[in-house]
C-alpha positions in Angstrom: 12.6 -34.5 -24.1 12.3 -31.3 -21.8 9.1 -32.2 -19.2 7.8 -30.2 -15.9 9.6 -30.8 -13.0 6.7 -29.4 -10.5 8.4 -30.5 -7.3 7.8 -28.7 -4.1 10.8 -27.2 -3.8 10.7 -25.2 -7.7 7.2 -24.2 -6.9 8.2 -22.6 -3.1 11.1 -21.1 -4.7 9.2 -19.4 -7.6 6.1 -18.5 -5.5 8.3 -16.9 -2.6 11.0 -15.1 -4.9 8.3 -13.4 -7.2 6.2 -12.0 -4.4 9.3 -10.7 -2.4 10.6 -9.4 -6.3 7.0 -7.8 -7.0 6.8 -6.6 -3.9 10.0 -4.5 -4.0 8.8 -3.0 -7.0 6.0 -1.4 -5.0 7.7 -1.3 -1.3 8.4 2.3 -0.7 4.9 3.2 -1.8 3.3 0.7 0.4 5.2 1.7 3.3 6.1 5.0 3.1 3.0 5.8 0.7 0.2 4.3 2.3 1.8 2.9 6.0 1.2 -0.6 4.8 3.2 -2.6 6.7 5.0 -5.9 5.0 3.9 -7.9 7.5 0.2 -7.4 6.3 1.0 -7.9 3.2 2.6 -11.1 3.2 -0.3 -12.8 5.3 -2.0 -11.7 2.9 0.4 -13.2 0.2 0.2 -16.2 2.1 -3.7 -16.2 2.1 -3.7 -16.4 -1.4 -0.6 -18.7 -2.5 -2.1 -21.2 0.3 -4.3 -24.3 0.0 -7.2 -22.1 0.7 -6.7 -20.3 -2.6 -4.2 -20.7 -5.3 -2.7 -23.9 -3.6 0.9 -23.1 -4.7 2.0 -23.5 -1.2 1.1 -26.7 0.6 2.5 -26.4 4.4 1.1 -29.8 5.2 2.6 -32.1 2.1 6.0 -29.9 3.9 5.4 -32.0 6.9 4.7 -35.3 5.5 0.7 -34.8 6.2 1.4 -34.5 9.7 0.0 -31.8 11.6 2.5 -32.3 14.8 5.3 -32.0 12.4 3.5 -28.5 11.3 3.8 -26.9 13.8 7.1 -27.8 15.0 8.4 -26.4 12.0 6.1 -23.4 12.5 7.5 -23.0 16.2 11.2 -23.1 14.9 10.5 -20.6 12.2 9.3 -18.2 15.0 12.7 -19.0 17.0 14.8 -18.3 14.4 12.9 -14.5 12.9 12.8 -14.1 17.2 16.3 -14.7 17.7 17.5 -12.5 14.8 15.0 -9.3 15.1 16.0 -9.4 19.3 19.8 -9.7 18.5 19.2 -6.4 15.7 16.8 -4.6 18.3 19.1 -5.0 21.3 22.1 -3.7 18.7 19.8 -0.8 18.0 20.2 0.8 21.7 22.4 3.0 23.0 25.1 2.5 25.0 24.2 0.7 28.5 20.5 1.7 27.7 18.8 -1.3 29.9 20.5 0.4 33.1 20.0 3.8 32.2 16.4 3.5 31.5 15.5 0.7 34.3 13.2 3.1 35.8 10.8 3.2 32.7 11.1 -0.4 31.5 10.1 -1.5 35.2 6.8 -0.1 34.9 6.6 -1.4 31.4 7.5 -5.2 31.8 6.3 -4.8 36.1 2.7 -3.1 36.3 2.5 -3.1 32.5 2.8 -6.7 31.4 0.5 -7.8 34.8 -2.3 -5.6 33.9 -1.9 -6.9 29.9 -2.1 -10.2 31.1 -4.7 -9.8 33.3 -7.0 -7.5 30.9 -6.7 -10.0 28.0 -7.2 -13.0 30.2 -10.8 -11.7 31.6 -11.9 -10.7 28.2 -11.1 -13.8 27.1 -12.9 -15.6 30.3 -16.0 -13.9 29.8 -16.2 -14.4 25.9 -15.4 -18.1 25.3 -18.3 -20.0 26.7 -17.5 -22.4 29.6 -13.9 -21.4 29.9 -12.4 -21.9 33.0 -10.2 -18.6 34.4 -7.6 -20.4 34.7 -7.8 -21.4 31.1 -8.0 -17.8 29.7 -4.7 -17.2 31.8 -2.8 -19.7 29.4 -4.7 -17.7 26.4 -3.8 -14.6 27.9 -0.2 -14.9 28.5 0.8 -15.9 24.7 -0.9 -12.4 23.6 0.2 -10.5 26.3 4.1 -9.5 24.8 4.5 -6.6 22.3 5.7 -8.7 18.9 9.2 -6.9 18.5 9.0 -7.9 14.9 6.0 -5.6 14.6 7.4 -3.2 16.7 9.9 -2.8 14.6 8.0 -1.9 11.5 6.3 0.8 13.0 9.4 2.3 14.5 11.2 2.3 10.8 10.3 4.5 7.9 9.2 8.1 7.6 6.0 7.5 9.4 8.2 7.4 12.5 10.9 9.6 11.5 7.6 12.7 11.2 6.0 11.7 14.4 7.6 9.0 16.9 10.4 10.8 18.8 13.4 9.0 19.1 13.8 8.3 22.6 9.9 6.9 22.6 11.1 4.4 19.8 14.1 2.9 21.7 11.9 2.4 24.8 9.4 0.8 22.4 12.5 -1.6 21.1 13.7 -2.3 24.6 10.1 -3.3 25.8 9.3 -5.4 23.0 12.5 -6.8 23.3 12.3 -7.5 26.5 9.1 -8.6 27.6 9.3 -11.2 24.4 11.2 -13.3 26.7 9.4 -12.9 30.0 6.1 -14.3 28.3 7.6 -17.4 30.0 6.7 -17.0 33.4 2.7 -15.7 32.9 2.0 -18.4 30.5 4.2 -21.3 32.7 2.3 -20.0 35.8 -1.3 -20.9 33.8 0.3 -24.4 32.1 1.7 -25.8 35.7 -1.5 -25.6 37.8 -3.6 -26.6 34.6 -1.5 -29.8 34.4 -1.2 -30.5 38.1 -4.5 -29.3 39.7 -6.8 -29.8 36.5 -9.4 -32.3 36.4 -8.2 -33.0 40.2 -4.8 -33.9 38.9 -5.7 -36.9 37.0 -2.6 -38.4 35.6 0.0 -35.6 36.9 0.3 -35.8 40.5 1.6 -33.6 42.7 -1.3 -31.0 43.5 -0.7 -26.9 43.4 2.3 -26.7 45.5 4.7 -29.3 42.9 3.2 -26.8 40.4 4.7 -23.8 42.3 7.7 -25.7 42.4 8.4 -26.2 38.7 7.5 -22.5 38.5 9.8 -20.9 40.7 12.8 -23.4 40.1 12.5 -24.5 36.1 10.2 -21.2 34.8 12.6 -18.4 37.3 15.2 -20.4 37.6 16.2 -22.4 34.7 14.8 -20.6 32.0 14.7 -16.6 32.9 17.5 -16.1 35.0 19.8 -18.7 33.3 19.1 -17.3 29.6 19.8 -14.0 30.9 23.1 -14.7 32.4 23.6 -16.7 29.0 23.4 -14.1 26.9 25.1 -11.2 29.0 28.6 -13.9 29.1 28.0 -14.3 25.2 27.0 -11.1 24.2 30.0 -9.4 26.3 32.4 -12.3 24.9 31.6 -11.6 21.4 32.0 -8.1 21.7 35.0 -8.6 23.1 36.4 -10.6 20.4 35.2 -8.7 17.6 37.2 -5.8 18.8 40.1 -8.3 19.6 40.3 -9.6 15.8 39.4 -5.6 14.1 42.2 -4.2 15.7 44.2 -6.7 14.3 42.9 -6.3 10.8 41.7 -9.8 11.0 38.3 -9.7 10.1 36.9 -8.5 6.4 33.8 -6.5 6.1 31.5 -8.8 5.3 32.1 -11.0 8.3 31.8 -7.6 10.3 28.7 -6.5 9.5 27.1 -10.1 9.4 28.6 -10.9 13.3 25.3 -10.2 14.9 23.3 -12.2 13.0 25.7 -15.4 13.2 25.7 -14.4 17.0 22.1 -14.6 16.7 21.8 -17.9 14.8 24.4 -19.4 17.5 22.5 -18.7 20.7 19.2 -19.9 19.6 20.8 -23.0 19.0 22.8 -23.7 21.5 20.1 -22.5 24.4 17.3 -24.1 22.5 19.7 -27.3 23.2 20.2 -26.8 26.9 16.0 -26.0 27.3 16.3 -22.4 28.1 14.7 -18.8 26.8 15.9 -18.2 23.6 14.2 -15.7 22.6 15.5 -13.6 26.1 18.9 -14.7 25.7 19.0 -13.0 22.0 17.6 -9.4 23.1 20.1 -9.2 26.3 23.1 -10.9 24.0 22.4 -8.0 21.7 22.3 -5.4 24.0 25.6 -6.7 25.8 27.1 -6.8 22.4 26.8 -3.5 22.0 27.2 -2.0 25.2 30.0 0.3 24.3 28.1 1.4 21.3 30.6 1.4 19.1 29.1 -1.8 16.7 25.8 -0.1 16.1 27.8 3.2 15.6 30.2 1.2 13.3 26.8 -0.6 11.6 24.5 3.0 11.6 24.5 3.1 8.0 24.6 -0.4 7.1 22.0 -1.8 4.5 22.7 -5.2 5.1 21.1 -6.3 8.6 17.6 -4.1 7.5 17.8 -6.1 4.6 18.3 -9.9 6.3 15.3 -8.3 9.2 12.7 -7.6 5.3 13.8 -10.9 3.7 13.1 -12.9 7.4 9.4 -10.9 7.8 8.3 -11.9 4.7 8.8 -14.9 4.7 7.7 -15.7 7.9 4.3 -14.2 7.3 3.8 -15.7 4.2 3.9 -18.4 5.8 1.4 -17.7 8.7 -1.1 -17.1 5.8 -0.1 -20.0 4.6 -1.0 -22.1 7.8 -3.3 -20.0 9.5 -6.3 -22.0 10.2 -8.9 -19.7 8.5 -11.8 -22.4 8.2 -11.5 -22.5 11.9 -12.5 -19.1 13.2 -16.1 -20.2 11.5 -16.4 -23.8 12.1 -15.2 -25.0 15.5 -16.7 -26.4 18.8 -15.4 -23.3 21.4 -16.4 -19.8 20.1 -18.8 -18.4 17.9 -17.1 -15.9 15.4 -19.2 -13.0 16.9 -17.8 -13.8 19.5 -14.2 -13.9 18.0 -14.9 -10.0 16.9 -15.3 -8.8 20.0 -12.8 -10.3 21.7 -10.6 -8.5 18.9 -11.9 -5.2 19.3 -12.0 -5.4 23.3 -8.3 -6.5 23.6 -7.4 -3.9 21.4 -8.8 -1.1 23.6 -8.5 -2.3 27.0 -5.3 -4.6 27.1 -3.0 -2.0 26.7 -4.5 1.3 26.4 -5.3 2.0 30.2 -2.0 1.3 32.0 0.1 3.1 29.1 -2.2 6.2 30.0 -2.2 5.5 33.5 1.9 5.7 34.0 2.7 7.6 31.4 3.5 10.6 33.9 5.9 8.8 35.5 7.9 7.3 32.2 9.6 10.0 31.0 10.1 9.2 27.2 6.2 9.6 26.5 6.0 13.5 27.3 2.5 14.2 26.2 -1.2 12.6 26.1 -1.3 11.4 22.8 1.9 9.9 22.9 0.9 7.6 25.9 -2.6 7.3 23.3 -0.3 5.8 20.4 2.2 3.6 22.6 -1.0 2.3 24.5 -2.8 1.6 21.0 0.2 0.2 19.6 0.9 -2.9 21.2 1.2 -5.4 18.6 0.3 -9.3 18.5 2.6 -11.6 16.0 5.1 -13.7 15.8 5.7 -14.1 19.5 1.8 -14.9 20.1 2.8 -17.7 17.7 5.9 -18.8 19.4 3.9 -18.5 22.8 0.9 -20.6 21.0 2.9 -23.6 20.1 5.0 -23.9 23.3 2.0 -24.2 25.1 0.5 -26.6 22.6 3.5 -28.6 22.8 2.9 -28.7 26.9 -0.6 -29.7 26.8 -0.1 -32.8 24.6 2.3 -34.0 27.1 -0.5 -33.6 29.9 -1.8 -36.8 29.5 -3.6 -39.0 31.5 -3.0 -43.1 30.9 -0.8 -42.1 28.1 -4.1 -40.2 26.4 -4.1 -36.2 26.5 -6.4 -35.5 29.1 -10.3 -33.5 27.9 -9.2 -30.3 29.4 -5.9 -30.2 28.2 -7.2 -31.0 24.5 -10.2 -27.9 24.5 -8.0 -25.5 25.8 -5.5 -26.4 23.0 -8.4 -25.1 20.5 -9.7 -22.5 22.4 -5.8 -21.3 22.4 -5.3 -22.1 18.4 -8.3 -20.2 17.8 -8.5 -17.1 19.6 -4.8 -16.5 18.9 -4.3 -17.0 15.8 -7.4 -14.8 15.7 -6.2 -12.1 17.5 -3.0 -12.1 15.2 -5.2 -11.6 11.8 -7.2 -9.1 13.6 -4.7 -7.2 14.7 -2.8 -7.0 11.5 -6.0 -6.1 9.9 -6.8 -2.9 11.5 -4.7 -0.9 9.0 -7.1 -2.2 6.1 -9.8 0.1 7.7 -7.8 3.2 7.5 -6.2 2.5 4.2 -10.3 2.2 2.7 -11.1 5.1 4.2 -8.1 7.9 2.7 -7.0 6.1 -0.2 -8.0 8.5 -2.5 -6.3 11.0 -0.6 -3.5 9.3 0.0 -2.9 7.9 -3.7 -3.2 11.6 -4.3 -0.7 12.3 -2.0 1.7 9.8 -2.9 2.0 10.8 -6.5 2.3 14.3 -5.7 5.3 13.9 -3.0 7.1 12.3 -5.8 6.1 15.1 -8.7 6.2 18.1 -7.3 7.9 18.2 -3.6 11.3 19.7 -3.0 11.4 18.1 0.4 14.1 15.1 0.3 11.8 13.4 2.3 9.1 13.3 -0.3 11.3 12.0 -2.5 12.0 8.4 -4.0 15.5 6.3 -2.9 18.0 6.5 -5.3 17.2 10.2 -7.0 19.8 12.4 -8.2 18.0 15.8 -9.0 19.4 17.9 -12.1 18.7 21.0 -13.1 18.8 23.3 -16.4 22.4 25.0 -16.5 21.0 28.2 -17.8 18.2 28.7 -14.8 21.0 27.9 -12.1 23.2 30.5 -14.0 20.6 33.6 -14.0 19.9 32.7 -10.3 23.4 33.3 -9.6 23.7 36.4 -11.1 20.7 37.7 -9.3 22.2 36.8 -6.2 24.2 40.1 -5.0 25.2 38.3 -2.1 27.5 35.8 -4.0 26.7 32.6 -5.0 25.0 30.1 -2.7 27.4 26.9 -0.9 27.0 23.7 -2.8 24.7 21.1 -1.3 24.6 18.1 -3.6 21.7 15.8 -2.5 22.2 12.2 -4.0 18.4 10.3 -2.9 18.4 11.3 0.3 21.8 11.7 1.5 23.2 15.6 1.7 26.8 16.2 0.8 27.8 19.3 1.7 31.0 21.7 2.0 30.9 24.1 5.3 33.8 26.4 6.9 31.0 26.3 10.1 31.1 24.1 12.8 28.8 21.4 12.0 25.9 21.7 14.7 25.6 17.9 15.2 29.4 16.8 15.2 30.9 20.2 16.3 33.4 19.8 13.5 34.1 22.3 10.8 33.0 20.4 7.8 34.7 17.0 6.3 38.0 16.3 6.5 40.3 17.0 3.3 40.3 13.2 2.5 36.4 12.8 2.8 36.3 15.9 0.7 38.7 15.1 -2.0 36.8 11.8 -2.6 33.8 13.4 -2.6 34.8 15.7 -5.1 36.3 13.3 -7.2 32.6 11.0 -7.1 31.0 14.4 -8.0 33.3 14.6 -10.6 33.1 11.4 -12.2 28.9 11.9 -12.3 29.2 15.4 -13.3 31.3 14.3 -16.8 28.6 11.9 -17.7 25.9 14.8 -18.1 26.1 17.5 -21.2 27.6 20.9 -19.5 24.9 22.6 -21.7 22.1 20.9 -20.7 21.9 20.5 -16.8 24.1 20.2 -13.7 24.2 19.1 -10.1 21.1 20.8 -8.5 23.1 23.6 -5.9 20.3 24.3 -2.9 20.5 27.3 0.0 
């Protein structure tokens, strides 16, 4: 007799596949249409699949009912999208980019992150009511990185292919990814003299200076410089052995292109087993991987890593909707919710915005005001302000006092919960604003681009334009000057035949092989479509 089978698993399965399925249906207008990022989106998605709505998803019956087991599980989820997007982002660069562009990530992760740290930390101070300033520093230091998860949707797409050049969105990858990991050492620097100097050091003794110690040795020592010099050995290793086994014909493609994300999954778990940084170990593995450039020119057109990087965001914020504590930024015992607002709308103006503008003259990849305005603005808070959040929880429960967590240790631990999970929903909500204000426009505009434009930018993936045989015929004829060179555009990629140098490659066109096959493709398509009715669309 057939009967339900409503367990957790089927109804996670079903809920995640059909938004990620629905969504797809819809992606390219989202994003390209409307700059909607996914991120948004899913939180969103989250929201409403979560206890507080629909109840399909149930994060807590996940963890047995136990809201320790929560947010371990949350905390690993972070490492793993972390370790993957900082393996892709550091693949992304150039060849040898962190030494050739030292000079503007110094001020970035030097001056920059201080002053981020610092900003956030005394608008957080003066806000929260009877917060210590040494409190706010802990809060301050898990929003102070740039979420390379974020940064990476904004640096994607044809909003930045229009207006971010592409030098200004590698330094924006390298400085996400690489201030991620150095989030260590602000927040550590907070947690240590909290735990060793708070409440006069009741339970933890030791005083300021065994706090300095654990700083300088475990923070510096242990966990920045040894993840570094972990993932450089690593990185360099693998690279070496990739090239090692294609030479040799030894690996398939499907291993090839899938290397860095194995890489990825292997060095978050074997430096999350010795206690280091991760999440810095996976960005300077990834840029060591490819310091010769010749994976990410080997992987440029590759669909598959983009495609692991969507499926990972989704779910990941789909699952912050999921346990966001929403009830919380209205009902708790630290912060009003007015409160909460401005804190939002003050870190977004002043954590970033005035150092950005301030050194901008002296980084050379942002060459004009408005570019230091948007790189300023756009300093995102996500998935690492939730990786920071948890560590830090995860500290303070172990700052205990007669084997009970100690009153400071346990207010701070909401104060932190609150205001950054706040800051995350805030942040991500900006884009609603804009969105309210031109969508009438911009639904207008989206249609159109997809009706009417000739630009292959405007148009959807996967188009093969056709036109009537007798129109292209009668524009031939009226052409004295002979008949145009064939440019077939399949979706957005141009195939064309030239007998001039090629102004990017300095070759003269493809080679005979490339052409024959293309030919032959053309070819085969051609055949399918009645010769009287249409052909392939020929373009000046």
């Amino acid at each position: 007799m057939p009967t339900l089978a409503l367990t957790d698993f089927n109804i996670i399965c079903a809920t995640l596949g059909g938004f990620i399925t629905l969504f797809g249906l819809v992606s390219y207008l989202c994003k390209e249409g409307f700059y909607l990022s996914e991120a948004l989106i899913s939180l969103l998605a989250g929201l409403i699949f979560s206890p507080h709505a629909t109840n399909f998803v149930r994060p807590l019956d996940y963890a047995n009912g136990s809201e320790h087991d929560l947010e371990t599980i949350t905390l690993y989820f972070t490492r793993l999208v972390l370790g993957v997007q900082l393996v892709l982002a550091g693949v992304q660069l150039p060849s040898r980019y962190l030494r050739t562009e030292w000079r503007s990530l110094a001020l970035l992760l030097g001056p920059g992150m201080v002053f981020m740290w610092l900003s956030s930390s005394m608008i957080i101070w003066g806000l929260v009511p009877h917060l210590s300033f040494l409190h706010a520093l802990a809060v301050g230091a898990c929003v102070t990185p740039t979420d390379p998860v974020l940064s990476n949707s904004i640096v994607k797409g044809k909003f930045a292919d229009k207006n971010i050049p592409k030098e200004l969105q590698r330094i924006i990858i390298a400085e996400s990814g690489t201030n991620d990991g150095l989030g260590y050492p602000f927040l550590f620097f907070a947690l240590y003299l909290i735990k060793y100097t708070g409440e006069h050091g009741a339970g933890q003794p030791g005083g300021a200076g065994k706090a300095m110690a654990y700083w300088f040795g475990d923070t510096w020592g242990y966990v920045i410089v040894l993840s570094v010099f972990y993932g450089a050995t690593v990185g360099w290793i693998a690279k070496e052995l990739l090239h090692w086994a294609e030479e040799r014909k030894y690996v398939d493609k499907e291993s090839f292109l899938v290397f860095a994300i194995t890489l990825a999954l292997f060095i978050v778990g074997t430096v999350g087993m010795i206690g280091s940084d991760d999440v810095l170990a996976c960005f300077i593995a990834g840029n060591a991987f490819t310091w010769d450039d010749w994976f990410r020119l080997e992987t440029l057109d590759d669909s598959l890593q983009p495609t692991i990087d969507m499926l990972l965001n989704l779910s990941v914020f789909m699952w912050f909707g999921a346990v966001c504590p929403w009830t919380m930024f209205a009902h708790n015992s630290v912060i009003p919710i007015y409160r909460l607002i401005f804190i939002g709308i003050l870190v977004l103006l002043f954590r970033r915005l005035p150092v950005v503008f301030a050194m901008h003259s002296k980084i050379r990849q942002i060459e004009e005001k408005k570019q230091a305005l948007f790189v300023g603005f756009f300093g995102p808070i996500g998935v690492s302000a939730i990786f920071y959040l948890y560590i830090g929880l995860e500290f303070l429960e172990a700052t205990t006092d007669a084997g009970i967590e100690r009153e400071d240790a346990e207010r701070l631990g909401e104060v932190m919960t609150v205001v950054v999970w706040f800051l995350i929903v805030h942040g991500l909500s900006v884009p609603l604003g804009k969105v309210g204000w031109h969508l009438p426009r911009t639904i207008s505009r989206a249609i159109s681009s997809r009706t009417a434009s000739n630009d292959p930018e405007g148009q959807p993936p996967f188009h093969v334009e056709l036109q009537d045989t007798r129109q292209q015929n009668s524009d031939l004829r009226n052409n004295s000057s002979g008949p145009p060179r064939a440019v077939y555009r399949i979706g957005r990629t141009v195939l064309k035949h030239s007998d001039t140098p090629d102004p990017d490659t300095g070759s003269r066109g493809a080679s005979p092989q490339t052409n024959r096959r293309t030919t032959m493709a053309l070819d085969e398509m051609t055949a399918a479509i009645p010769a009287n009715r249409s052909a392939i669309r020929f373009a000046d």
